[in-house]
C-alpha positions as a Markdown table, in Angstrom:
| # | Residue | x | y | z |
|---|---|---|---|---|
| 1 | Unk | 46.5 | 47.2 | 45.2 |
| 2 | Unk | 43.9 | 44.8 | 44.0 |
| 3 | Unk | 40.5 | 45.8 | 42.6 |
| 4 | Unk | 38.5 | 43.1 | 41.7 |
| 5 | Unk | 35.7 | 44.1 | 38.8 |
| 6 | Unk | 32.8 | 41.8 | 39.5 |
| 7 | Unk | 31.7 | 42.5 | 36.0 |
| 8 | Unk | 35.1 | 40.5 | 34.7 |
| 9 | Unk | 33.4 | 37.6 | 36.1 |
| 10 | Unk | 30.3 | 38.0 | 36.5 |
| 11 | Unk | 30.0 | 38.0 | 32.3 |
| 12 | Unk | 31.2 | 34.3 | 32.3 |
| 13 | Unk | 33.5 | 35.2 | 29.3 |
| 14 | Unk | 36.9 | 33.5 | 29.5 |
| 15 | Unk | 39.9 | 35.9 | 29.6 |
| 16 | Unk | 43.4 | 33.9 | 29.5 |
| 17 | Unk | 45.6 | 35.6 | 31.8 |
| 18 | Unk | 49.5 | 36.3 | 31.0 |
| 19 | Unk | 52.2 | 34.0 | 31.1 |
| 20 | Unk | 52.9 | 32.8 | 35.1 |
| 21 | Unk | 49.9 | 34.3 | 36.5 |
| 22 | Unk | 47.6 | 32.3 | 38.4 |
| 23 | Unk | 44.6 | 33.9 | 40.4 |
| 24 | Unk | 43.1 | 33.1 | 43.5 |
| 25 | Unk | 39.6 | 33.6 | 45.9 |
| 26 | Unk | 40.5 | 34.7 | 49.1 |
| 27 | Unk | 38.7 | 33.9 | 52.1 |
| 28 | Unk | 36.6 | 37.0 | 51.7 |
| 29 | Unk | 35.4 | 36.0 | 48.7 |
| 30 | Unk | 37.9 | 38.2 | 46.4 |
| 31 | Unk | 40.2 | 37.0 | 43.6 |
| 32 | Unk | 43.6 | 38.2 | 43.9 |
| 33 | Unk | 46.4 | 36.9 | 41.6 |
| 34 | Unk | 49.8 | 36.1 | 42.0 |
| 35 | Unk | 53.0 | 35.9 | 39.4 |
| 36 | Unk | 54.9 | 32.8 | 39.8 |
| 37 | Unk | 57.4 | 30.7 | 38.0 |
| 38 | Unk | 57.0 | 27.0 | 38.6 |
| 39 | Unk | 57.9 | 26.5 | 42.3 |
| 40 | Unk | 58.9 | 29.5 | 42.6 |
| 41 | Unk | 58.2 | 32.4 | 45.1 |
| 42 | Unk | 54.9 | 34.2 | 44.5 |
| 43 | Unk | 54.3 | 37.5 | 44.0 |
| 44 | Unk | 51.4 | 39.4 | 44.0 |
| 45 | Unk | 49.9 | 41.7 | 41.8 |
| 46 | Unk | 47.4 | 44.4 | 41.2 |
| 47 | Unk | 44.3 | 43.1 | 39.6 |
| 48 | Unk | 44.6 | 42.7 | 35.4 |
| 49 | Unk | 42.5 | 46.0 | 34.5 |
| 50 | Unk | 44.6 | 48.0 | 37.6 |
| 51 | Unk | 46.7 | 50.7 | 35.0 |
| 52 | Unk | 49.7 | 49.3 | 37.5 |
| 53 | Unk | 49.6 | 45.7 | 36.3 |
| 54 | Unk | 51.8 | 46.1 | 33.5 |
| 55 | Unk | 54.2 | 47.4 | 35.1 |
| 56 | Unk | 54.5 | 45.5 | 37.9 |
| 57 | Unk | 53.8 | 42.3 | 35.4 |
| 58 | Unk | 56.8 | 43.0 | 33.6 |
| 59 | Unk | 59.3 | 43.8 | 37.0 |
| 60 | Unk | 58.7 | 40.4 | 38.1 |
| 61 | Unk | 59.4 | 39.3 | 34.8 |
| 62 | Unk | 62.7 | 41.0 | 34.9 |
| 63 | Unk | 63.1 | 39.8 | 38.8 |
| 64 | Unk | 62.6 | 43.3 | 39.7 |
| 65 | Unk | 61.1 | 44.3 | 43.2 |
| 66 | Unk | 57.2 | 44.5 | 42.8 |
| 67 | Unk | 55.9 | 47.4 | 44.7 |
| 68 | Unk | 52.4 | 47.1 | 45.7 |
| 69 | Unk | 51.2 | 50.0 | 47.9 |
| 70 | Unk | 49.8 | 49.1 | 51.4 |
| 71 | Unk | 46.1 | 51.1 | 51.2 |
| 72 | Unk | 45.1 | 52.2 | 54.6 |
| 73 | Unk | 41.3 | 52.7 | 56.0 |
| 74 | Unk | 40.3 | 55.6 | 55.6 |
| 75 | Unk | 41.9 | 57.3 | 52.5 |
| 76 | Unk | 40.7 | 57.6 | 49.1 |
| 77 | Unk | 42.2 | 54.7 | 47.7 |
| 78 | Unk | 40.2 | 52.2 | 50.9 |
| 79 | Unk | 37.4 | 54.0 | 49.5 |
| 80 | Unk | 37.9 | 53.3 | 46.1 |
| 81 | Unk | 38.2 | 49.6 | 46.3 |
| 82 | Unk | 35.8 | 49.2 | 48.4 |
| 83 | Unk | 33.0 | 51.5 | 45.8 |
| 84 | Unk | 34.4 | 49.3 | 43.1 |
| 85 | Unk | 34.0 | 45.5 | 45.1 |
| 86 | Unk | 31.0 | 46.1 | 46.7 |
| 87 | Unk | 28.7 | 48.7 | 45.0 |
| 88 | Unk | 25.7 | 47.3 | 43.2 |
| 89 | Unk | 25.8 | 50.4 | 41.3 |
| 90 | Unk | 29.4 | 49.9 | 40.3 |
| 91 | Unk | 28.5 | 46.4 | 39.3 |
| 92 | Unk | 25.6 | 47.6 | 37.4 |
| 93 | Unk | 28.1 | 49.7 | 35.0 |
| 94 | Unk | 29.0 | 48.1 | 31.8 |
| 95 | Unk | 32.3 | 46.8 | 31.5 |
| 96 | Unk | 33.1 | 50.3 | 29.2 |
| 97 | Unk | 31.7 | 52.9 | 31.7 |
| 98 | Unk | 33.9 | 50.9 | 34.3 |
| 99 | Unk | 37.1 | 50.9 | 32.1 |
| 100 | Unk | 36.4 | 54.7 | 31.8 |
| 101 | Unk | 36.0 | 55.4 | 35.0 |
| 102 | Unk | 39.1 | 53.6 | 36.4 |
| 103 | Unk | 41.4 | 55.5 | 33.9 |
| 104 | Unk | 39.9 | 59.0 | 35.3 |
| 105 | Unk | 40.5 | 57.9 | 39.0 |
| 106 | Unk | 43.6 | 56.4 | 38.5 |
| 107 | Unk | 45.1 | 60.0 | 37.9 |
| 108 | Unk | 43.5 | 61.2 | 40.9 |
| 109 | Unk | 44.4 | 58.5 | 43.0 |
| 110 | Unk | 48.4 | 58.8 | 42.0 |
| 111 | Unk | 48.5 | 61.8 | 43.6 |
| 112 | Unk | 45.4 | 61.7 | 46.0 |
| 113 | Unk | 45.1 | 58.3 | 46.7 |
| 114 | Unk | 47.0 | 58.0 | 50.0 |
| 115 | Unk | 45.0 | 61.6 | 51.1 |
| 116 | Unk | 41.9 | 60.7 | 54.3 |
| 117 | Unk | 38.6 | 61.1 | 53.2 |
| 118 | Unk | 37.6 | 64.6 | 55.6 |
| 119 | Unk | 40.1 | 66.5 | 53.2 |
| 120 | Unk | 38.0 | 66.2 | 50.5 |
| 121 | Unk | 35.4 | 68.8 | 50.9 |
| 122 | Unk | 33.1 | 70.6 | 49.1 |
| 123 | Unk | 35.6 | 73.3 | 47.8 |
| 124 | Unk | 38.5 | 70.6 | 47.1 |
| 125 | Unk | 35.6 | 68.8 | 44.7 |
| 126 | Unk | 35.2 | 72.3 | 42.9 |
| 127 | Unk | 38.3 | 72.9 | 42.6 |
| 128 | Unk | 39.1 | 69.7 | 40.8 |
| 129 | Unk | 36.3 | 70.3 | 38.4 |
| 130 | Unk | 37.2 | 73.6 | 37.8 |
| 131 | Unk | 40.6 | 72.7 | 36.8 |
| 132 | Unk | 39.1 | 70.4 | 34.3 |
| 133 | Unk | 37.0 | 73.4 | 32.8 |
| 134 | Unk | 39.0 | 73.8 | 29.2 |
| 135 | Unk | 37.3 | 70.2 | 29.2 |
| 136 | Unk | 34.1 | 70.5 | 30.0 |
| 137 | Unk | 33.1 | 66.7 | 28.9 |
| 138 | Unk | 36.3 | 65.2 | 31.0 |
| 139 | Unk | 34.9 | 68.0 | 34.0 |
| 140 | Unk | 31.8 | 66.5 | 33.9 |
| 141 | Unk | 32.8 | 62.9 | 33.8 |
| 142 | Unk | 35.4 | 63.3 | 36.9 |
| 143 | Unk | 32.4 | 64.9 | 38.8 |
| 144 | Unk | 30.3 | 61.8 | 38.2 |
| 145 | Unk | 32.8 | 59.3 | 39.1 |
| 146 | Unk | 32.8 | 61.3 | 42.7 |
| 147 | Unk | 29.2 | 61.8 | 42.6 |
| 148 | Unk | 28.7 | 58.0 | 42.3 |
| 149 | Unk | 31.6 | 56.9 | 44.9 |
| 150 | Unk | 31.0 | 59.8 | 47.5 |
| 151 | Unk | 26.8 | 59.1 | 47.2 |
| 152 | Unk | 27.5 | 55.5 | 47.9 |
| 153 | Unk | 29.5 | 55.9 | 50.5 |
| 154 | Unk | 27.1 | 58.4 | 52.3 |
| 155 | Unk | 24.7 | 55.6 | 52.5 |
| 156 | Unk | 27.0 | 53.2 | 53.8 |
| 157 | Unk | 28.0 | 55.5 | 56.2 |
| 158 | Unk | 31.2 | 55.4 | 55.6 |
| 159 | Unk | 31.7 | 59.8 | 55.3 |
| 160 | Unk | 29.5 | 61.9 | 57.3 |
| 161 | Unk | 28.6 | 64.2 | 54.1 |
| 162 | Unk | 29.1 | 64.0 | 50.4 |
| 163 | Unk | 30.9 | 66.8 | 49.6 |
| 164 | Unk | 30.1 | 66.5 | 45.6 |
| 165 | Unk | 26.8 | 68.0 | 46.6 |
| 166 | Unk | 26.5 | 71.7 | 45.4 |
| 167 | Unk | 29.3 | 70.9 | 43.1 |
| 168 | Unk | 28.3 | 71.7 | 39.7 |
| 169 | Unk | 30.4 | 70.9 | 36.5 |
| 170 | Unk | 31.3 | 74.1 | 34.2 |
| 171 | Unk | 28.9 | 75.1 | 31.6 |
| 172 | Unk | 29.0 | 73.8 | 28.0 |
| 173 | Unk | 26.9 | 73.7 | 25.0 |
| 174 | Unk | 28.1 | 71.0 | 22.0 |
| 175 | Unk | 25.7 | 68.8 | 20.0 |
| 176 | Unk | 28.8 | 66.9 | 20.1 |
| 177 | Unk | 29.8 | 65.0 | 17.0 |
| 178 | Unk | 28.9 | 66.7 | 13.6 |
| 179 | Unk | 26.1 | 64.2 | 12.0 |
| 180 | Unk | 27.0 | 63.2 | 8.5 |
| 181 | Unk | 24.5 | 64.6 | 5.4 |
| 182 | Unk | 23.0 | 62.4 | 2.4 |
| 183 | Unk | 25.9 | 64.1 | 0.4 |
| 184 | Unk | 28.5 | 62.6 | 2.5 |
| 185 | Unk | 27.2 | 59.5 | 2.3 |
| 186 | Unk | 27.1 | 60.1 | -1.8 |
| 187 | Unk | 30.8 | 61.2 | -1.3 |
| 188 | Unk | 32.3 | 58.1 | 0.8 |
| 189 | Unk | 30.3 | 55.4 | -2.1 |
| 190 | Unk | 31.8 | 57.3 | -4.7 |
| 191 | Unk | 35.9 | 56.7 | -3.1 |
| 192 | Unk | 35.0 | 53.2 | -1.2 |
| 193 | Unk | 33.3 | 50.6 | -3.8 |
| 194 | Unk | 31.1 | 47.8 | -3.2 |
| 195 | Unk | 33.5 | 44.9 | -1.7 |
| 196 | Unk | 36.0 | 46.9 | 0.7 |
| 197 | Unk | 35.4 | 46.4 | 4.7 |
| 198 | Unk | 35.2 | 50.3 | 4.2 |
| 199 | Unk | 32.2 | 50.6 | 2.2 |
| 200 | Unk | 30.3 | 47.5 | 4.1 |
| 201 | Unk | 31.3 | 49.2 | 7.3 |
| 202 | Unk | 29.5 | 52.8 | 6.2 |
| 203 | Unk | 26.8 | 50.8 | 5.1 |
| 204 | Unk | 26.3 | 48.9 | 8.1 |
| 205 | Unk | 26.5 | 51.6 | 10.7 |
| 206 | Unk | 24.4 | 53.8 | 8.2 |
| 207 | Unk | 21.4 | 51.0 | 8.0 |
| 208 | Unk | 22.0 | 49.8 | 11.6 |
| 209 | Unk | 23.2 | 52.7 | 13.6 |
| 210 | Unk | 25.4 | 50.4 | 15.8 |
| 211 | Unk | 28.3 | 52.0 | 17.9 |
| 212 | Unk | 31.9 | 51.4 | 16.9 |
| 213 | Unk | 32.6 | 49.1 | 19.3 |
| 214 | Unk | 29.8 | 47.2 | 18.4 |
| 215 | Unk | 30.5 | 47.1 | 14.5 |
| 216 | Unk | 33.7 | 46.4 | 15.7 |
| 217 | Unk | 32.7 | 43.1 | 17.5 |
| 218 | Unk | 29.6 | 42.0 | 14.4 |
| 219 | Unk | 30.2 | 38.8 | 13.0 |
| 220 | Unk | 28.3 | 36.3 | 10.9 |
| 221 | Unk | 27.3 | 34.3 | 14.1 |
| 222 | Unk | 24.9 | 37.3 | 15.1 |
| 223 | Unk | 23.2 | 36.7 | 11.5 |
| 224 | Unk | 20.0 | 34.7 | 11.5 |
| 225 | Unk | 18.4 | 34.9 | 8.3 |
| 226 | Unk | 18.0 | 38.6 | 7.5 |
| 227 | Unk | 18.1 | 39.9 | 11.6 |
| 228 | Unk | 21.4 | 41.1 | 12.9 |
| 229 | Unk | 21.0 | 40.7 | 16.7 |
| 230 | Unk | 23.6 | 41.7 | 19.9 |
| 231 | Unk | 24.7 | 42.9 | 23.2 |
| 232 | Unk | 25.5 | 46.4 | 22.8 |
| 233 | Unk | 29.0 | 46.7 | 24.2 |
| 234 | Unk | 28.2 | 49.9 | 26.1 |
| 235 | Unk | 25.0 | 49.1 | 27.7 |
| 236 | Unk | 24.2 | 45.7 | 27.3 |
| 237 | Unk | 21.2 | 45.9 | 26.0 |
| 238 | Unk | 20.1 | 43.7 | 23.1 |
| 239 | Unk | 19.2 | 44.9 | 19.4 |
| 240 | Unk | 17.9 | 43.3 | 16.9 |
| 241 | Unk | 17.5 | 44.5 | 13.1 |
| 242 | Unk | 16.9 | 43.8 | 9.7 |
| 243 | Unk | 19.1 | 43.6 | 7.1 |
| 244 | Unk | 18.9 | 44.6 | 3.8 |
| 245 | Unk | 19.0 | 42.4 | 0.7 |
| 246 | Unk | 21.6 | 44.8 | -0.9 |
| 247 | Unk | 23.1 | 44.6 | 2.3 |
| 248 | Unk | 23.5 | 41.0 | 2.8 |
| 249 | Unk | 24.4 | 40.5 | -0.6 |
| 250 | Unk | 27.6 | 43.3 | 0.2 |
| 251 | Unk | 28.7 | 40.9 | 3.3 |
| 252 | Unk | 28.7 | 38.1 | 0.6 |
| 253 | Unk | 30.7 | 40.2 | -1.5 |
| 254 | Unk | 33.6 | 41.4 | 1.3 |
| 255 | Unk | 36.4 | 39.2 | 1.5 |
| 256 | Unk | 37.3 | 38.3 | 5.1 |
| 257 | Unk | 38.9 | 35.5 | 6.9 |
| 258 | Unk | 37.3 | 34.7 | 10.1 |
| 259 | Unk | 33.8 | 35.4 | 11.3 |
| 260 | Unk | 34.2 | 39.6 | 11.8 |
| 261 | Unk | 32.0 | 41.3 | 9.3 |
| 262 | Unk | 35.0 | 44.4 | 9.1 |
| 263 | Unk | 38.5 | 42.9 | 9.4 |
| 264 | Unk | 41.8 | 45.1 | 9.2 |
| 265 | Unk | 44.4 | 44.8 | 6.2 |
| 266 | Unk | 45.7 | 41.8 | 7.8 |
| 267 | Unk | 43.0 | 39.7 | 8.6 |
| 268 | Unk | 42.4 | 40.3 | 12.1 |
| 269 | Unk | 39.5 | 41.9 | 13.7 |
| 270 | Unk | 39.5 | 45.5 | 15.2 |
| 271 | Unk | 39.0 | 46.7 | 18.7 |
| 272 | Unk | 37.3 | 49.7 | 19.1 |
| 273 | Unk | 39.7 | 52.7 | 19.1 |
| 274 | Unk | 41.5 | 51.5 | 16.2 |
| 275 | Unk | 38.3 | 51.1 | 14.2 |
| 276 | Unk | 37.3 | 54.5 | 14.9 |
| 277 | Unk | 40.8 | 55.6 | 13.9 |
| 278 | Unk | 40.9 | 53.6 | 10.9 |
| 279 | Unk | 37.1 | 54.8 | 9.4 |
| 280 | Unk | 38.4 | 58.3 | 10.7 |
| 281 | Unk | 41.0 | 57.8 | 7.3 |
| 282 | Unk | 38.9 | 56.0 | 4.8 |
| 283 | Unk | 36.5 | 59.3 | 5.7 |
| 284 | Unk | 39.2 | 61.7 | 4.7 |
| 285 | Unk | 39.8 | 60.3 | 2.1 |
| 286 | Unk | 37.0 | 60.4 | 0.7 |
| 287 | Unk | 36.7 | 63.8 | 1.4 |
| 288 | Unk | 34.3 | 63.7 | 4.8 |
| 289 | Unk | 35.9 | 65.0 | 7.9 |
| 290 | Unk | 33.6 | 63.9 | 10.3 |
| 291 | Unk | 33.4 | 60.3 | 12.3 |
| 292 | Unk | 31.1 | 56.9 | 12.6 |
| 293 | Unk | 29.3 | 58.5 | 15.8 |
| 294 | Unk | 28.4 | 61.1 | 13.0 |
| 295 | Unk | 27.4 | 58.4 | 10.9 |
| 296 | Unk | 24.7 | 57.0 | 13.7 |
| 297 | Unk | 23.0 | 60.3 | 14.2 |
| 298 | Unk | 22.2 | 61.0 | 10.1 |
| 299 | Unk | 20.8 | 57.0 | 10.6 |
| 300 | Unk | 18.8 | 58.0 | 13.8 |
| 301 | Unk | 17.8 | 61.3 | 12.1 |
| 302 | Unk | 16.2 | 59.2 | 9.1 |
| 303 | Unk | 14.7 | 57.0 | 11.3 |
| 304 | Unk | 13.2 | 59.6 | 13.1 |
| 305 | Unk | 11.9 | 61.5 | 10.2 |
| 306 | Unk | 10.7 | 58.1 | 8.7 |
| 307 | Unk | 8.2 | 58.3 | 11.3 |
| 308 | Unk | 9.9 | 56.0 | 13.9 |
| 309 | Unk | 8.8 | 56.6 | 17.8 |
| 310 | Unk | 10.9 | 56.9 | 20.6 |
| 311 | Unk | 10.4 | 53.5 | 21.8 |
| 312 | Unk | 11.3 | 52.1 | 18.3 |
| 313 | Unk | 14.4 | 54.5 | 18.3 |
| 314 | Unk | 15.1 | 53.3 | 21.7 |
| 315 | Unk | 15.4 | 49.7 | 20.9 |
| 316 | Unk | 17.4 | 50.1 | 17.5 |
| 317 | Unk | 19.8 | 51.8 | 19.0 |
| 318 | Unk | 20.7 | 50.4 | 22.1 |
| 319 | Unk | 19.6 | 53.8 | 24.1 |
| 320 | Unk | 18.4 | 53.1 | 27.6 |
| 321 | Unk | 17.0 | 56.8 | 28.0 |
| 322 | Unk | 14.1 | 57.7 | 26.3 |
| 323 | Unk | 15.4 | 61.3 | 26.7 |
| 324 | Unk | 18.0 | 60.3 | 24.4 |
| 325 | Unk | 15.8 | 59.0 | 21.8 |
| 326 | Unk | 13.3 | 62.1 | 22.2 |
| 327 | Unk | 16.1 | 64.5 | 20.7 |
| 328 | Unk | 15.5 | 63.2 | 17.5 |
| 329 | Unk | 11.6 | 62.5 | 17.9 |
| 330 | Unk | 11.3 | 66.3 | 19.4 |
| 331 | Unk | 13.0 | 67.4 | 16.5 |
| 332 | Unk | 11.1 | 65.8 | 13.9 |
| 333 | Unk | 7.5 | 66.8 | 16.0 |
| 334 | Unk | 8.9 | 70.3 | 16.2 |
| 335 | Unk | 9.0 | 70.6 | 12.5 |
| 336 | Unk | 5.8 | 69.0 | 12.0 |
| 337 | Unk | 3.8 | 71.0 | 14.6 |
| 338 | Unk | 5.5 | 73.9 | 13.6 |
| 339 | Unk | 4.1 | 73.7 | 10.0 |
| 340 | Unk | 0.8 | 72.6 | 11.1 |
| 341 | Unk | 0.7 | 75.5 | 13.3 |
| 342 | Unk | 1.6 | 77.6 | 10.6 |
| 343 | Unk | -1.7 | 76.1 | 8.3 |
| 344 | Unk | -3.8 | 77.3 | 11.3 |
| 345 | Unk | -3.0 | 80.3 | 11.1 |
| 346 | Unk | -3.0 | 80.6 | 7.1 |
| 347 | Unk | -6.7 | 79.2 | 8.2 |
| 348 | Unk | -7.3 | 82.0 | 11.0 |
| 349 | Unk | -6.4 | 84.7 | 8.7 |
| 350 | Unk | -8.2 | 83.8 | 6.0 |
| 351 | Unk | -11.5 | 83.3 | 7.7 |
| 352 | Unk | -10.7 | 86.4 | 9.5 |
| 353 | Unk | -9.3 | 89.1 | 8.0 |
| 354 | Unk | -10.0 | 88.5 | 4.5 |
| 355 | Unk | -12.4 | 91.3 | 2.9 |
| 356 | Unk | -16.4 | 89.1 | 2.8 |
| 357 | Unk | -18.0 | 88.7 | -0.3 |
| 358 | Unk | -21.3 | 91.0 | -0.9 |
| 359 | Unk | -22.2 | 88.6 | -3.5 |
| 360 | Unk | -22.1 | 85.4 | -5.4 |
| 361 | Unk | -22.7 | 81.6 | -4.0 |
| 362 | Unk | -24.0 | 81.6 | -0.4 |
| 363 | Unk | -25.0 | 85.2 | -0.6 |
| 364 | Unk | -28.4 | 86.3 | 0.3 |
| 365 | Unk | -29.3 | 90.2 | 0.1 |
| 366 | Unk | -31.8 | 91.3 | 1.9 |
| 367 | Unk | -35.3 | 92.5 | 0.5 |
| 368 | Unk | -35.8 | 95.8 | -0.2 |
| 369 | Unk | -38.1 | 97.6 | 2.0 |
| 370 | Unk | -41.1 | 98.9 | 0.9 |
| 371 | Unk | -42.1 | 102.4 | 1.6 |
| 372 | Unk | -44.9 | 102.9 | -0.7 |
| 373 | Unk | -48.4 | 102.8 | 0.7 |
| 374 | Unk | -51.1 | 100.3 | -0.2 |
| 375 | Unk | -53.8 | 102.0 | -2.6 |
């Protein structure tokens, strides 16, 4: 099977492929690649980000027979490949939302793949969220992939009905990732001191609020002057902010070896799941069991109960929602209106109920009416 990702090169970024593989553009404008060993036989293979590849990589390494499974019109698979080649809303996913996506379908597809598209109704949709229901977040997420595949190919005609309609995922209620407090913060300086990768990394997400995978990627080339600007890995969308003077001097003051702000132990920069793993440990040690996601809501939180708007929230943080940046504006308004309300009242009360004066400033009594007769 080969699914080309248009956003692998569309971005223009140079990936080096693996040892003997060479790629190709078919005559229908699709890349497909080949393993081959000098002038040797070729042999094809899935595309790089296919979960397959490996494994067929390393059997015609090994001169082993390289299964690549015939996909016929019609199933789930054809579907799939097609939804992921010629989509613009696939394309329009950044490269993370796409890597997430391909690992939920690839499950389905190992068992479902090979299954035509009229057997997957209404009730089979359900079902396949339901079974998900102990995980609500994975529940929802396998009901959008279908959601976005089944509504695409609606309008392409290429299923009479989309049979994710109706289908609703199972009900949850999480805020998600527990947002650190100003005495976390205290707690992690106190362990991690000035100089560490741990400390600048708290310190950078905590000032910045960037993502993981984007402190992850932050290096002294996105530094001009006292702005930190970049591509959000998850949406794409650019941010720009201003560093600190403590803060720039801290960079100064971390050792490293290339251009990464945060290296590892040995040097070498971190990809995103093992930065989150490794700030998950310098946390507990320091006695705060929470995460850096935490870490970005407490900075969001201050920013919005600095007075920062939506839009400003919007475009510090990388959202592309303003619904997303409104839960910590509607917050911060709540509070505000709530104790303004609360002077009204005070207000109402007073001018209302309170007991008037029958004398003193302001107080005029009437004259006294006279009842005696003239003489």
């Amino acid at each position: 099977m080969t699914t080309p990702d248009q956003a692998y090169e569309a971005s223009g970024m140079p990936r080096k492929l693996p040892l003997h593989v060479t790629k190709q553009k078919t005559r229908h404008d699709k890349w497909v690649f080949y393993f081959r060993i000098g002038k040797g036989k070729r042999i094809r293979l899935p595309y790089p980000n296919d979960p397959t590849f490996k494994a067929a990589y390393r059997a015609a390494l090994t001169g082993s027979p390289v299964e690549v499974a015939k996909v016929y019109e019609g199933t789930l698979q054809w579907l799939w490949d097609r939804y992921t080649t010629e989509s613009a809303k696939w394309a329009g996913y950044s490269p993370a939302t796409q890597k997430q996506q391909r690992l939920i379908m690839a499950k389905v597809l190992e068992k479902n793949g090979h299954y035509a598209l009229s057997t997957f109704t209404q009730d089979v949709i359900q079902e396949g969220v339901d079974k998900r229901h102990e995980t609500p977040a994975l529940a929802a997420n396998f009901l959008k992939v279908m959601r976005g595949m089944f509504g695409w190919a609606r309008k392409m005609r290429l299923v009479a009905a989309d049979p994710t309609i109706g289908v609703e995922p199972p009900g949850y209620k999480s805020d998600g990732f527990p947002p650190w407090t100003i005495d976390d913060v205290r707690a992690f300086r106190q362990r991690h001191e000035i100089g560490t990768p741990e400390r600048l990394a708290m310190e950078l997400m905590l000032l910045t609020g960037l993502r993981r995978s984007d402190v992850a990627i932050a290096g002294r080339q996105h530094i001009k002057g006292k702005e930190l600007s970049l591509a959000t890995a998850k949406t794409g969308s650019r941010i720009t902010v201003e560093l600190t003077d403590d803060l720039l001097k801290m960079i100064e003051q971390t050792p490293r070896k290339g251009l990464h702000l945060i290296e590892s132990s040995r040097g070498k920069p971190f990809v995103k799941e093992a930065f989150g793993n490794w700030f998950r440990e310098r946390c507990t040690e320091a006695g705060v069991t929470k995460s850096a996601h935490g870490l970005r809501k407490l900075s969001a939180t201050l920013a919005a109960e600095g007075g920062a708007g939506s839009h400003q929230l919007m475009a510090q943080y990388g959202w592309t929602k303003l619904a997303t940046a409104e839960i910590y504006t509607k917050g911060v308004d709540r509070k505000r209106l709530g104790v303004e309300g609360s002077r009204i009242v005070a207000d109402q009360i007073e001018n209302i109920l309170s007991p008037h004066p029958i004398s003193g400033e302001g107080f005029k009594p009437k004259k006294a009416i006279k009842t005696k007769a003239k003489n």
